[in-house]
Every structure is written in structure tokens, then in C-alpha cells.
C-alpha positions in Angstrom: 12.3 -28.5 0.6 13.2 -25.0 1.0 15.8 -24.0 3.8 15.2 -22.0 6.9 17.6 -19.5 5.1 15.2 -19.3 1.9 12.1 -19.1 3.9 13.9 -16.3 6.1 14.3 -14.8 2.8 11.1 -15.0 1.3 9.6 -13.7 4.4 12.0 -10.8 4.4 11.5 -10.0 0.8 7.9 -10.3 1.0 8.0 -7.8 4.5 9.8 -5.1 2.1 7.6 -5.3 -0.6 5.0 -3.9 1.9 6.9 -1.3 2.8 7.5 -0.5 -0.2 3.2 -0.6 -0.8 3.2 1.8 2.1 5.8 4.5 0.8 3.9 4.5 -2.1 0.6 5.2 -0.2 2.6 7.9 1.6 3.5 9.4 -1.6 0.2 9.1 -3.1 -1.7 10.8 0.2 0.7 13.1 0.5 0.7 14.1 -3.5 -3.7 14.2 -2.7 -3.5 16.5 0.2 -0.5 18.9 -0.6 -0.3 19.4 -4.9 -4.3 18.5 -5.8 -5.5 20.6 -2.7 -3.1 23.8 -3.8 -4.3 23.1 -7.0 -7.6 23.6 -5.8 -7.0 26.6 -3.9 -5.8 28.6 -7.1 -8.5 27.6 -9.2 -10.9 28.2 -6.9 -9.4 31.9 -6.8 -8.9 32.7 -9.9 -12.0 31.2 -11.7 -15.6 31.9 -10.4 -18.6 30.6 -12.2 -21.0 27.8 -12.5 -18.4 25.6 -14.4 -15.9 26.4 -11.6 -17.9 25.1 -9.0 -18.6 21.9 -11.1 -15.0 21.0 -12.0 -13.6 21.8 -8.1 -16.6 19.6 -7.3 -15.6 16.9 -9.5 -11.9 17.8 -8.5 -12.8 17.2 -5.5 -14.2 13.4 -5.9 -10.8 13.0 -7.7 -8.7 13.8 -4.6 -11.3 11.1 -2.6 -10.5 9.0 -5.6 -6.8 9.2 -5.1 -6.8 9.0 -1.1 -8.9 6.2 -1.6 -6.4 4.7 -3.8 -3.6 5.0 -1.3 -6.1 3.3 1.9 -6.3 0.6 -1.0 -3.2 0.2 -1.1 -2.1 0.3 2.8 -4.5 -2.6 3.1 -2.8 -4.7 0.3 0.6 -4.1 2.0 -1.3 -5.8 5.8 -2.7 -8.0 3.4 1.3 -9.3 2.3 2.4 -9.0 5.6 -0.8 -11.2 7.2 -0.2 -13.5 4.4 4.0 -13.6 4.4 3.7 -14.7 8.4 1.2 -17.6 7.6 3.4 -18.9 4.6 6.5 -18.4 6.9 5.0 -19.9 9.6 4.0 -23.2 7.5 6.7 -23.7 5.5 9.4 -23.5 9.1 7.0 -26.0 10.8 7.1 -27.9 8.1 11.3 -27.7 7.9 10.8 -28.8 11.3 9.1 -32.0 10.6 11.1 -32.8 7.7 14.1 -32.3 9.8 12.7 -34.5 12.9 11.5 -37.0 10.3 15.2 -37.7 9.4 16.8 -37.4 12.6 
């Protein structure tokens, strides 16, 4: 049986690697609207054409791709943090009933 100290722990460690998941979103997003959208900007003026249009187009769905990517992984990080409170939340009633058990 784990103790309220581990399970504190768990919970803690499992909180931060969410965060973590949502700096990395951050990062991601911001790389999406900032880098790949100035990237766009200078191709799109410096290149004219059928074959420009087609590759900002497809540039384009690449920067949906990516922002996409980062909603992904916002909603894995609620997903740790839904699922760290429920496992926390088991395994300290349980520590309770163990401990009333012995009492």
C-alpha cells in the first residue's frame, strides 16, 4: 500500500507532466502562428504563380495541421490531470480504509 506521501507525489508528478503537455502546445501554436505564418508572408511575396498558390495552399493546411497538433495535445494534458485526480482520489480513500481497518 502506497503512502499518502507517494500518492501526493504521483499526483504532483502527474499535474507537471501536464504542464509540461501545455508548454509544449504553447510552443507548438506559437511556432504555427508566428515562424510558419511569416514564412508564408515572404513566399507569398516573392513568388507568384500557379505553383505558388498551390504550395501556400497546402502550407496553409500544414499550419491547421500543426495547430491542430497542439489542441491535441492541450486535451491529453486535461486528459492526465482528469485522470491523476481520480487515481489520487482512489488510492487516498483507499489509505483511509486501510488505515481505519487497522486502527
Amino acid at each position: 500500500m502506497k503512502t499518502a506521501g507517494q500518492i501526493s507525489m504521483n499526483y504532483r508528478e502527474a499535474i507537471q507532466q501536464a504542464r509540461d503537455l501545455d508548454t509544449l502546445a504553447d510552443k507548438v501554436r506559437s511556432t504555427a502562428n508566428d515562424k510558419v505564418e511569416q514564412s508564408m508572408q515572404v513566399l507569398s511575396s516573392g513568388w507568384k504563380g500557379n505553383n505558388a498558390s498551390e504550395f501556400l495552399r497546402k502550407y496553409g493546411q500544414l499550419k491547421q495541421q500543426i495547430l491542430d497538433s497542439a489542441k491535441e495535445l492541450n486535451a491529453i494534458a486535461d486528459d492526465i490531470r482528469r485522470t491523476a485526480k481520480i487515481v489520487y482520489d482512489a488510492e487516498m480513500a483507499a489509505l483511509r480504509i486501510a488505515q481505519t481497518r487497522k486502527a
